[in-house]
C-alpha positions in Angstrom: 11.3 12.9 -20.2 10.5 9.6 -22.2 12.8 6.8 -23.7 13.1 6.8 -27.3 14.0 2.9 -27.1 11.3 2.2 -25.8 7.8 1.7 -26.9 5.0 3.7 -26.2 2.1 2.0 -24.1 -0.5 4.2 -22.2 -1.8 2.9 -18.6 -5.1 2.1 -18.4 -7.4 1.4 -15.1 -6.0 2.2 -11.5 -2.5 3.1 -11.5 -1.4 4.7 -8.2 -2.8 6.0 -5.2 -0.8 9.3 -3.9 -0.3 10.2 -0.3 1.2 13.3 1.5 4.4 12.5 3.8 6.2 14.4 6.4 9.7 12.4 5.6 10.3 10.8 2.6 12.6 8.2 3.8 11.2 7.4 6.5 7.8 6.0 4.7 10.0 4.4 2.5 11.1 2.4 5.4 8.2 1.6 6.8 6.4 0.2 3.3 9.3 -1.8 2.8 9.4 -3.6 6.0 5.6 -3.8 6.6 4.3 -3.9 2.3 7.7 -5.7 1.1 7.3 -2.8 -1.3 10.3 -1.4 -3.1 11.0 2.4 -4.6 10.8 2.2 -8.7 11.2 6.1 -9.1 12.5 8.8 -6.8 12.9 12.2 -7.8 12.6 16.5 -6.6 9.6 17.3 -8.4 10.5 20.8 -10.0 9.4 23.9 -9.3 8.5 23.0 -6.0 11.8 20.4 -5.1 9.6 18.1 -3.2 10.6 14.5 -2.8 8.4 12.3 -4.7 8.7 8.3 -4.6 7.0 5.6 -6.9 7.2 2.5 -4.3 5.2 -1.2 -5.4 5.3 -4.8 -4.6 6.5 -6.0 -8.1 3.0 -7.6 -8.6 1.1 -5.5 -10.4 1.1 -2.0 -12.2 0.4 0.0 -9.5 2.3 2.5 -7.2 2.2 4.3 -4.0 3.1 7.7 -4.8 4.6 9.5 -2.0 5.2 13.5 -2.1 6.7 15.4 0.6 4.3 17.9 2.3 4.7 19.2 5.5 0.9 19.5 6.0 1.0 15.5 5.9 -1.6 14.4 8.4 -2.7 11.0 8.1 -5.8 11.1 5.6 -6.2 7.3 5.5 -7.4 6.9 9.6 -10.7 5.1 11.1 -11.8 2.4 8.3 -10.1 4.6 5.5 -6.8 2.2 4.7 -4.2 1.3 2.4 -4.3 -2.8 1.7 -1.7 -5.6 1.4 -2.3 -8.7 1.4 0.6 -10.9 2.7 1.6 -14.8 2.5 0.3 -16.5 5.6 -1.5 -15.7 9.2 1.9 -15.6 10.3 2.9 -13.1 8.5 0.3 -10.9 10.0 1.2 -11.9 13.3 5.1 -11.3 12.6 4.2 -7.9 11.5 2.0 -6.6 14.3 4.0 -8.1 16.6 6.7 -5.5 14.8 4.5 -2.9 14.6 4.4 -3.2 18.0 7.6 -3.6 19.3 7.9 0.0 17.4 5.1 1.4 19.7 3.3 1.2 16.6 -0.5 1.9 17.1 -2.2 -1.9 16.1 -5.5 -2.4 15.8 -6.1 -6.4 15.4 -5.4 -8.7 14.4 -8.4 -9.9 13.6 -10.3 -13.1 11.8 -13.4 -11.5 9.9 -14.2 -14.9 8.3 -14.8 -14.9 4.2 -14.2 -12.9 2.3 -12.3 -10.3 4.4 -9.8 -13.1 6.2 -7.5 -12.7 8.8 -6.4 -8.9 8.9 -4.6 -6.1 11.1 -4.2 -2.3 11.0 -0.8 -0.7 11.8 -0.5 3.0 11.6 2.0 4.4 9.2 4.8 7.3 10.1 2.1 10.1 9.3 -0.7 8.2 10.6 -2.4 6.8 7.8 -4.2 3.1 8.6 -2.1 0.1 6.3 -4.3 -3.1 6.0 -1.9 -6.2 6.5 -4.2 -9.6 5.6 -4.3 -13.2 4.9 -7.3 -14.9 3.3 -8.9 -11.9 1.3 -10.2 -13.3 -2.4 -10.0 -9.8 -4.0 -7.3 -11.2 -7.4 -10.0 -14.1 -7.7 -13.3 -11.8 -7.2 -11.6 -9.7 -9.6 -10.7 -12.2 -12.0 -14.3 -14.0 -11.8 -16.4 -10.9 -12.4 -13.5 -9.2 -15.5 -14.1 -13.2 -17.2 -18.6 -12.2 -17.0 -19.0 -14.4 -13.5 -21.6 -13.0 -11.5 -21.2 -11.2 -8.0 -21.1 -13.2 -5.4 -23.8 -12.9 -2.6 
């Protein structure tokens, strides 16, 4: 259902990724306190009454779209992930050292030099792979190459 007050826009470029979950509120949980995302819509998607969650960082405008399925499996495992990039090396090492004290499977971290930086993987709730790193240029490659920059070598 739209707002009338407000004005139209339409989104253009990436927007979302969308990934099956087994509990709703417990991937919620786990973005939060290992993405410092936040839920910006929650609703039962009718007919089928599933829970559906918009969660995102504040950043940017995109979302992680989670939709309860019980056939949730982990999609995102091996080098398949979901990444965040996070404030300092620290950071990454506070959050394995979270992830593990959860029994969390970690892989990392590790320091892969530029451009990829100082990074870890810590398995979600349905076993998809979430990327936490420190020192990956992807805003500024971005930015460089949207302003006619060349790629880099």
């Amino acid at each position: 259902m739209s707002d009338p007050t407000r004005s139209a826009t339409n989104d253009v470029g990436a927007t979302h990724v969308a990934l099956p979950v087994n509990d709703l509120d417990r991937s919620i949980d786990f973005y939060e306190r290992f993405a410092s995302m936040r839920v910006v819509h929650r609703r039962a998607d009718p007919p089928s009454n599933r829970g559906v969650a918009w969660l995102s960082d504040l950043t940017r405008p995109f979302v992680l779209v989670f939709i309860t399925a019980p056939e949730a499996d982990g999609a995102l495992t091996g080098w398949a992930h979901l990444g965040v990039g996070v404030e300092s090396r620290d950071e990454v090492d506070r959050l394995v050292a979270l992830a593990r004290s959860e029994q969390r499977a970690v892989q990392g971290p590790t320091d892969s030099g530029y451009p990829v930086g100082y990074w870890a993987f810590i398995e979600d709730p349905d076993g998809n792979n979430l990327e936490i790193s420190f020192g990956q240029e992807v805003g500024l490659t971005v930015e460089e190459h949207a302003s006619g920059g060349n790629l880099a070598p």
